[in-house]
N, C-alpha and C positions, 0 to 999 in steps of 0.2 A: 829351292831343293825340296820335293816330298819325297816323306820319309814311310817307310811301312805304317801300314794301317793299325792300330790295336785291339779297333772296334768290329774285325768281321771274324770270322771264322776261316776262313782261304784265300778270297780276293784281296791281291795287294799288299798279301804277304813278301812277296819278291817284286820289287821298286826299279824297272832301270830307269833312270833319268838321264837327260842331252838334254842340253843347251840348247842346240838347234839342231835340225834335223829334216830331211826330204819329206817323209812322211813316217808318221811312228809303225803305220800298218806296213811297210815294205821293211824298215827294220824287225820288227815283229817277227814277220815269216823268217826274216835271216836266221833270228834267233830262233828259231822252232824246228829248221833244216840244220841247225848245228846242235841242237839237242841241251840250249843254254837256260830254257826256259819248260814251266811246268803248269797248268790249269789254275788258274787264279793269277799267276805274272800280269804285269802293268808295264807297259812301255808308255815314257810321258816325255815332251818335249817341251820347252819356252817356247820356240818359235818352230813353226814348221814349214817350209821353206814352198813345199809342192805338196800339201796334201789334197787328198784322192776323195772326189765325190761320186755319186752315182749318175752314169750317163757318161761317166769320163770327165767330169768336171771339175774343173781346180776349186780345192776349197782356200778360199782366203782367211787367212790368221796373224792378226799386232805382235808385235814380239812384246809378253809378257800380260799379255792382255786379256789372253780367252785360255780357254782347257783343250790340250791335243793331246789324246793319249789312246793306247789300243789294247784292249783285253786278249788275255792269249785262255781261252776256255776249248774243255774238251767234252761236248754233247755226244757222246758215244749213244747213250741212253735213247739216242732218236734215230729217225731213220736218216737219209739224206733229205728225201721227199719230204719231210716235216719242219724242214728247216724254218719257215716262214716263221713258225711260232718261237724260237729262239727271236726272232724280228723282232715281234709283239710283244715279247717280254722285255725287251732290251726300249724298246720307243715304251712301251707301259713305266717301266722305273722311273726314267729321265724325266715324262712327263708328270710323273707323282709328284716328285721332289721338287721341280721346278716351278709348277703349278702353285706352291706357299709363297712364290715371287710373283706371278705372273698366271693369275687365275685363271685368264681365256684362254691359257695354252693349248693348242690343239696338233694333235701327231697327222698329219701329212702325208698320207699314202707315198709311196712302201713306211719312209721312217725317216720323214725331216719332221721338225718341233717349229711352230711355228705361232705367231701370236695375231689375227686377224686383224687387216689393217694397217699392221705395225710391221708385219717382215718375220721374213724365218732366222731361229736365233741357233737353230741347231739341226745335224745331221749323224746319222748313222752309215757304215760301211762297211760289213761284214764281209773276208774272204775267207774261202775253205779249204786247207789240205788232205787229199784223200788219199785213199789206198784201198784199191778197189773197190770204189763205189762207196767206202763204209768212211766215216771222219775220222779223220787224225785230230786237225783242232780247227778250231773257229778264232780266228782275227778280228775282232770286232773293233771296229775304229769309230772314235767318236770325236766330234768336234761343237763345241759351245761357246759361243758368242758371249762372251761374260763384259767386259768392262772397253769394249772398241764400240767406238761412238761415227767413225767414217768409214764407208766401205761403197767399194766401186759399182755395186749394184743397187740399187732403189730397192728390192728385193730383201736386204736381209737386215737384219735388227741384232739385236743384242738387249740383256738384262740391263742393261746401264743406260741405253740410248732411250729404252720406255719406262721404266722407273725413275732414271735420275740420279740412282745412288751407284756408290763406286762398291765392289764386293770384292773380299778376300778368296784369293782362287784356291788356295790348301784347303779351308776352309768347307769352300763347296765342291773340291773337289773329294773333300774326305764323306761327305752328305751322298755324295751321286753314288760314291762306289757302295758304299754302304744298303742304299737303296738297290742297286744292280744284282749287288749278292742274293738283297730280300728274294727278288724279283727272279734270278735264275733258280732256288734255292724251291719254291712255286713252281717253275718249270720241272726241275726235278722230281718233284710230289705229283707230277701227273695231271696239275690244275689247268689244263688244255681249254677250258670252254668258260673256264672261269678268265683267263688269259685273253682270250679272245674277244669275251665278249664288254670288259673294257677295253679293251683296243677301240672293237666298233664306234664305243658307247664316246669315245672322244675323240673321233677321224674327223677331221675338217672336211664338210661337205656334203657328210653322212646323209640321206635322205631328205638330200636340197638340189633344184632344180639349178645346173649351172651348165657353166660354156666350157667343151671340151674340144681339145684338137685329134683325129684318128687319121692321118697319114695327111695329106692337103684337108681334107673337110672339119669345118667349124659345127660341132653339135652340141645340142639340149639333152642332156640327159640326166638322172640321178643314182649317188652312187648308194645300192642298197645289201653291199656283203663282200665280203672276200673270199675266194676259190683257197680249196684246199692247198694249192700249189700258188696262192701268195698275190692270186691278180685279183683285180680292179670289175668289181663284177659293177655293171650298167643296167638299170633302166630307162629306155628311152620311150618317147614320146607316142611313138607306135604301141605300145605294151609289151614290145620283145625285151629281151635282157640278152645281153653278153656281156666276156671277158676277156680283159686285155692286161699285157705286160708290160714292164716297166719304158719297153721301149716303142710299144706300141701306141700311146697315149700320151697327150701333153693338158697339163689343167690349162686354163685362160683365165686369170684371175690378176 
């Protein structure tokens, strides 16, 4: 059971917990369409049964074993178009905090956490409701691989399967939010380039020649920036540069 926070100022002041649950982010919106919920709410589940990756992805989660829970915040303060950086700040936090566990953590274009070598141990899933074009709220869904040691993908890790040690999930769950408040609270102060530019400064891949997929074709390129609207900007081997979206690109790694 978590319980309200004491140590933030907003986030996590209002606690819904479930037992189990489809995904905390499609509960979330329920609550947001019925008007039950306010900027800083926390929806958190034990198990979550279908939760939601990007690309359309099932994320897989142990009953009681990892962190599934989804922020209900409201970025009025931005544009649509700036959303990205909500992204940044949101993958900047996680990786702060997690980072005292798991030094080589590196954030994963758009916004999985991942430890090189070892598997991604964490993802991010923002959805948005609008009203004409302007935000209502941001759903930010978050899922951390904390103490699950098997998983159906060779792909993914967890803090316990590369460390070793078992963690208390209230715990670190009360560390992350803590840290996410820091972290939006920066976004609110306007710290845009300062935001940003740790993001860059800890992208896996950053200004490393590697193997990428763009629609059938396998290429060499390096990734050296992200576009204002959130893509994957390229240098390839010609000296041209372009940008690509989430759906446009696949790493090879």
């Amino acid at each position: 059971m978590y319980k309200i926070l004491a140590n933030t100022i907003f986030l996590g002041k209002d606690v819904h917990f479930l037992p189990e649950c489809h995904s905390t982010n499609d509960t979330a919106l329920m609550l947001v369409k019925k008007n039950m919920v306010r900027e800083g709410s926390i929806v958190i589940c034990d198990h979550q049964t279908e939760g939601k990756g990007q690309r359309g992805n099932h994320w897989q989660s142990g009953y009681k074993l990892n962190l599934t829970f989804s922020l209900i915040l409201e970025p009025d303060f931005m544009d649509i178009s700036e959303q990205f950086y909500l992204n940044m700040c949101i993958s900047n936090s996680l990786r702060k905090i997690l980072s005292d566990y798991l030094p080589d953590l590196k954030v994963k274009w758009p916004n999985d956490l991942l430890v090189p070598n070892y598997g991604k141990i964490g993802g991010i899933l923002i959805e948005n409701t609008l009203s004409r074009n302007e935000w209502d709220f941001a759903v930010v869904g978050i899922g951390l691989n904390i103490n699950q040691v098997i998983f159906d993908s060779y792909l993914a890790s967890s803090l316990k399967k590369i460390t070793g040690s078992d963690f208390d999930l209230e715990e670190i769950f009360r560390l992350v939010v803590t840290h996410l408040e820091q972290g939006y609270i920066q976004l609110k102060k306007g710290k845009w380039r300062e935001i940003q530019q740790e993001y860059l400064h800890h992208l896996f891949q950053m200004d490393t020649w590697a193997e990428y997929r763009i629609g059938i074709e396998q290429i060499t390129a390096k990734i050296v920036g992200i576009s204002n609207e959130g893509k994957l900007r390229l240098l390839f081997e010609d000296g041209s540069i372009d940008s690509y979206g989430l759906k446009e690109i696949s790493f090879l790694y």
